[in-house]
C-alpha positions as CSV (number, residue, x, y, z in Angstrom):
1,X,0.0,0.0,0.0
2,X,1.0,3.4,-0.5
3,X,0.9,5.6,2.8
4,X,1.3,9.7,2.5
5,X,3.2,11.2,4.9
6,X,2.5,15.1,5.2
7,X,4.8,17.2,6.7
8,X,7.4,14.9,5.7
9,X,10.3,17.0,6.1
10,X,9.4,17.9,9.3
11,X,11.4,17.3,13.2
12,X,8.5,14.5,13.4
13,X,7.7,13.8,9.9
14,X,10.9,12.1,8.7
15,X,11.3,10.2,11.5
16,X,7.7,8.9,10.2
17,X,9.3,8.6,6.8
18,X,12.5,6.4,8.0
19,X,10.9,4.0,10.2
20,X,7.8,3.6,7.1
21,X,10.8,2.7,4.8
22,X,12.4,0.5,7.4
23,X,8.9,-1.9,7.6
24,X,9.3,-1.7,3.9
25,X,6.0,0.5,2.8
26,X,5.9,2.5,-0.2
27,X,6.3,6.4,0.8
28,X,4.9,9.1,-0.3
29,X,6.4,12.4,0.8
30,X,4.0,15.8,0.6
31,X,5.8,18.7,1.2
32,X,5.5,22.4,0.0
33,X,8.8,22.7,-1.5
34,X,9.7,19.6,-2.7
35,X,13.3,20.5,-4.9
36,X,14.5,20.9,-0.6
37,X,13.3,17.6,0.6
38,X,16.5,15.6,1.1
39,X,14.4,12.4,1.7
40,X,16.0,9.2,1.3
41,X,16.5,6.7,-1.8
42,X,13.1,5.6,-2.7
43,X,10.5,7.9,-0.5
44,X,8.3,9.3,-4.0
45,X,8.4,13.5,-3.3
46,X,5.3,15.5,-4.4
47,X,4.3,19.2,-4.3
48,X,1.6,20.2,-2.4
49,X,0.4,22.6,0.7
50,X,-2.5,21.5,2.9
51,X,-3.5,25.3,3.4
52,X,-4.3,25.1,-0.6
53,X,-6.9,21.8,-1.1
54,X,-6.8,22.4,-4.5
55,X,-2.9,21.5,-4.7
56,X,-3.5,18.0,-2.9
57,X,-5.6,15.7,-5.6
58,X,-2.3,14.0,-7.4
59,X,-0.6,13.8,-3.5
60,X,-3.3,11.7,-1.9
61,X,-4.2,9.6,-5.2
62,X,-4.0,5.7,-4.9
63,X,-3.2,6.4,-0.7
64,X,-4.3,3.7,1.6
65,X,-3.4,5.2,4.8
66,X,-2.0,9.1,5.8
67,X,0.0,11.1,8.7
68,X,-1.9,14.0,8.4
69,X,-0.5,17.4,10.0
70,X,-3.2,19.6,11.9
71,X,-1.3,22.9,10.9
72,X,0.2,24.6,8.0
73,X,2.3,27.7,6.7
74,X,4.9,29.5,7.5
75,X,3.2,30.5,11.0
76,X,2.4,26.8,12.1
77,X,-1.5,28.1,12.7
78,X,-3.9,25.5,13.0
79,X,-5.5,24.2,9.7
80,X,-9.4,25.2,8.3
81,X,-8.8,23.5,5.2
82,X,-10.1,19.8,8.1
83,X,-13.2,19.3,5.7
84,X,-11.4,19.8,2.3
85,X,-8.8,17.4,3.2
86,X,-11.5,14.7,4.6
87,X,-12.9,14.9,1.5
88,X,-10.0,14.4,-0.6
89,X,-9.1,11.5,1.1
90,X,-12.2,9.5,1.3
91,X,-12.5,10.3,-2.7
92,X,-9.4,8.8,-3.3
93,X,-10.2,5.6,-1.0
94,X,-8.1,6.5,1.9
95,X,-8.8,4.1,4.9
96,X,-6.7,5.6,7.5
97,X,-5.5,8.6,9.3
98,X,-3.2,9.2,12.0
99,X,-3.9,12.9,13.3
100,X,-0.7,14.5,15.0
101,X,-1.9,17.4,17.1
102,X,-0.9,20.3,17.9
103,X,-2.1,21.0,22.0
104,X,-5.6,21.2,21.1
105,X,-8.6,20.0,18.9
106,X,-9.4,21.6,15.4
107,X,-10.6,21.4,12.2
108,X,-8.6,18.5,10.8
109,X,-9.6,16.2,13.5
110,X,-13.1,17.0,13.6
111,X,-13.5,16.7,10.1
112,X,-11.5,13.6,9.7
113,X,-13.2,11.9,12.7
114,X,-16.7,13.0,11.0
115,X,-16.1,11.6,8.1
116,X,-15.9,7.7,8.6
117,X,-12.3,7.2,8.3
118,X,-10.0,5.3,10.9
119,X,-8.7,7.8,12.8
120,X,-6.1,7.6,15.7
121,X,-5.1,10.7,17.6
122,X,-1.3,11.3,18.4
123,X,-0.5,13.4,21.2
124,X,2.8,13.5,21.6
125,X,4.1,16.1,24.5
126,X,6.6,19.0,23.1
127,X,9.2,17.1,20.8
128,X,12.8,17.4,22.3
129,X,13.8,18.9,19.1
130,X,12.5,22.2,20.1
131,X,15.7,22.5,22.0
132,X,17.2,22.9,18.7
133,X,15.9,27.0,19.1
134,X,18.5,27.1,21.4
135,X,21.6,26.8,19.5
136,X,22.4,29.6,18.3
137,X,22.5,31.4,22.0
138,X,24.1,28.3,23.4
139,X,26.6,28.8,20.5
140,X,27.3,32.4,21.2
141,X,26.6,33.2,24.4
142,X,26.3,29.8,26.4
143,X,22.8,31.0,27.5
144,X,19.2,29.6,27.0
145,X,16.4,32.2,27.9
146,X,12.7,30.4,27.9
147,X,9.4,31.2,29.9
148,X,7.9,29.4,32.9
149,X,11.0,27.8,34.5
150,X,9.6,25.8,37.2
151,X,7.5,23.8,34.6
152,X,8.2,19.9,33.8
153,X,7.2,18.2,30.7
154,X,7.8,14.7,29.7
155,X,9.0,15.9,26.4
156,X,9.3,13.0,23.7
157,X,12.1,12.3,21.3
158,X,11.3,13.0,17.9
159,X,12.3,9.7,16.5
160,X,10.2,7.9,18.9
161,X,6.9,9.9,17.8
162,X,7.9,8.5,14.2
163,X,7.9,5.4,15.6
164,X,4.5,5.1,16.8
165,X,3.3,7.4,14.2
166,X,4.2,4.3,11.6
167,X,2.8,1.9,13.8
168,X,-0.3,3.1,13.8
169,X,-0.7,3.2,9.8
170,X,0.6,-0.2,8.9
171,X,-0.9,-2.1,11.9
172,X,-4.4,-2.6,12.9
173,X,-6.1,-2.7,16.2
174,X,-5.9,1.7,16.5
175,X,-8.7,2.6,14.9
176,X,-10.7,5.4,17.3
177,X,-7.8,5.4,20.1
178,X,-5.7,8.5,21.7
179,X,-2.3,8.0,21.9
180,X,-0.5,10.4,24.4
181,X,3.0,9.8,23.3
182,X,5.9,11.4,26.2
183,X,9.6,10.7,27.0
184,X,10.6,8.3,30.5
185,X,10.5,11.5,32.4
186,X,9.0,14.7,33.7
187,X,11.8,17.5,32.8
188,X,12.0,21.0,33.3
189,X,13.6,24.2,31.0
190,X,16.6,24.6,33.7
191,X,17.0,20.4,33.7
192,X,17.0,20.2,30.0
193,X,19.4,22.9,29.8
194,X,21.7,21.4,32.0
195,X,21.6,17.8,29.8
196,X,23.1,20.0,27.0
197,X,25.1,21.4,28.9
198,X,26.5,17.8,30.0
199,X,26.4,17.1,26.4
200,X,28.8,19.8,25.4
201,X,31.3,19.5,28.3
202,X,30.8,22.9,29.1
203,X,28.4,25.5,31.7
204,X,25.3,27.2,29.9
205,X,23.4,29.4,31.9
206,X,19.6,29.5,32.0
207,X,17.9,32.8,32.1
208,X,13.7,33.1,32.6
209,X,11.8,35.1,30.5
210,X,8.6,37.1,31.8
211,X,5.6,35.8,29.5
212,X,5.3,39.0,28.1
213,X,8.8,39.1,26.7
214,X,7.8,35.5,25.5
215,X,5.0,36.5,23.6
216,X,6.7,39.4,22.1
217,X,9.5,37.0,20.8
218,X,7.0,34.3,19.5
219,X,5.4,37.1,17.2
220,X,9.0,38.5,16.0
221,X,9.2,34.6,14.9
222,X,6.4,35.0,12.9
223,X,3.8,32.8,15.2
224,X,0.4,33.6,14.5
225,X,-1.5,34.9,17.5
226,X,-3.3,31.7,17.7
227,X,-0.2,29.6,18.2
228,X,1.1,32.1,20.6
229,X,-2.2,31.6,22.8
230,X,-1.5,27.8,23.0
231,X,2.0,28.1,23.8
232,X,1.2,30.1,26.7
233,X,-1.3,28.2,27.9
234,X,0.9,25.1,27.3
235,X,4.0,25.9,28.5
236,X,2.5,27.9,31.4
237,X,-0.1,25.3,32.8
238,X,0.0,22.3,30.7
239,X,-2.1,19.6,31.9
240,X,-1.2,17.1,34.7
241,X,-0.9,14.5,31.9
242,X,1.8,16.7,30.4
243,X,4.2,16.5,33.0
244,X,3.1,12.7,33.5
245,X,5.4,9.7,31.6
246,X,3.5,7.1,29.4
247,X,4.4,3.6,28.5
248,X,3.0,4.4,25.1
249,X,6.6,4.2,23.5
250,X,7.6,0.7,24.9
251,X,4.0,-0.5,24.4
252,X,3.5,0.3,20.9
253,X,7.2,0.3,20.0
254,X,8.9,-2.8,21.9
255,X,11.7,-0.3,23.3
256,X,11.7,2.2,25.8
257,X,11.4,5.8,24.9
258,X,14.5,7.8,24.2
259,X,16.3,10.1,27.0
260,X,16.4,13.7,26.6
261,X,19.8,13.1,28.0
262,X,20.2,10.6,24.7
263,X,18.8,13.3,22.5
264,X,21.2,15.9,23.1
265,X,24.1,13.9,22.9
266,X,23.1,12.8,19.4
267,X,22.4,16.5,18.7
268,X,26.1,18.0,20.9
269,X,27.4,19.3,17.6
270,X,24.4,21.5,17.1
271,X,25.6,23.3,20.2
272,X,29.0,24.1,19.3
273,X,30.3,27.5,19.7
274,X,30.3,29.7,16.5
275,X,33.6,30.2,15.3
């Protein structure tokens, strides 16, 4: 069967893409610039943007199964295009979806969940790649600044949402189920900060931010306001089962999830100093 990946070239979405490959499936890749994706050998690359429906027919044509993204753009905001897409894909005799959220319900998975397709729900915590918006301070100044400091999270590694994220669209049994998907352990800003720092063999100081100042950095990013609203709220006061490990890894997966501790040694080099 052919399963689409969207997002493919995404912190999540290749991990999705490798471990698809790996229990030999046939790839697709969507992704809005598609000349950029550096996919591997074999993973077949089309243009498309899930704002834009109308760019998605040829992408989701002959699909048995999809990872489908719940937002789009440039500003991450969450998708409106949910009933477009549900349409596409039950034309083109999609069977199932796995939704990967981002902190709350929208569109895509009301309209995906309306629509009569198997759905499952991903919920992974914040990815441990997020740490990667730290380098460049880390780099020059040995110095993380982040909101909320006193708050844990049982971030996840990246790789290991890929891994249930392929699990779910070649097995069955997931149909209708919510998958909260966390690392082995509850960390917060300061702690994570001080595994890179182990990392890299060297001190980096953590400095909080007031959420104002946050805020105001999120929108020089380019965040839409709605995004910036759910990161507050998230980071700020995420819900007790945020800050809460699962066994959703191991049990879907047959390994143990992946340290933040691992994670930044496999990422040390990101870290470096600028010359």
């Amino acid at each position: 069967m052919t399963i689409l990946v969207t997002g493919a070239t995404g912190n999540a979405g290749r991990h999705v893409v490798a471990h698809l490959l790996r229990a030999g499936q046939h790839v697709r890749a969507l992704t809005r610039h598609p000349q950029h994706a550096m996919l591997p050998a074999g993973v077949e690359v089309v243009g498309g943007d899930l704002t834009d429906p109308d760019t998605l027919g040829p992408a989701f044509d002959g699909v048995t199964a999809v990872h489908l993204l719940t937002v789009g753009g440039d500003d991450y905001a969450t998708l409106r295009t949910g009933p477009e897409i549900a349409e596409i894909a039950l034309k083109a005799g999609v069977r199932r979806a796995a939704l990967l959220w981002n902190g709350e319900d929208g569109p895509v998975e009301k309209a995906v969940e309306a629509s009569g397709l198997e759905w499952t729900r991903l919920q992974p915590v914040d990815f441990m790649s997020n740490a990667l918006g730290w380098a460049t301070s880390i780099r020059d100044e040995d110095v993380v600044r982040e909101p909320f400091a006193a708050v844990p999270l049982a971030v996840v590694h990246e790789a290991d949402v890929g891994a249930v994220a392929a699990t779910v669209l070649v097995d069955d049994g997931h149909a209708g189920r919510t998958y909260r998907i966390t690392g082995p352990q509850a960390l917060t800003p300061p702690q994570r900060v001080a595994a890179i720092a182990r990392a890299i063999g060297r001190p980096v100081e953590f400095a909080e931010l007031t959420e104002a100042q946050a805020r105001e950095r999120w929108r020089a990013a380019g965040h839409a306001e709605e995004l910036i609203e759910i990161l507050a709220a998230w980071q700020s006061n995420p819900p007790a089962s945020a800050r809460a490990a699962t066994d959703t890894v191991e049990r879907m997966t047959g390994r143990r999830p992946r340290t933040f501790a691992d994670w930044a040694a496999e990422h040390a080099p990101a870290f470096g100093r600028s010359v």
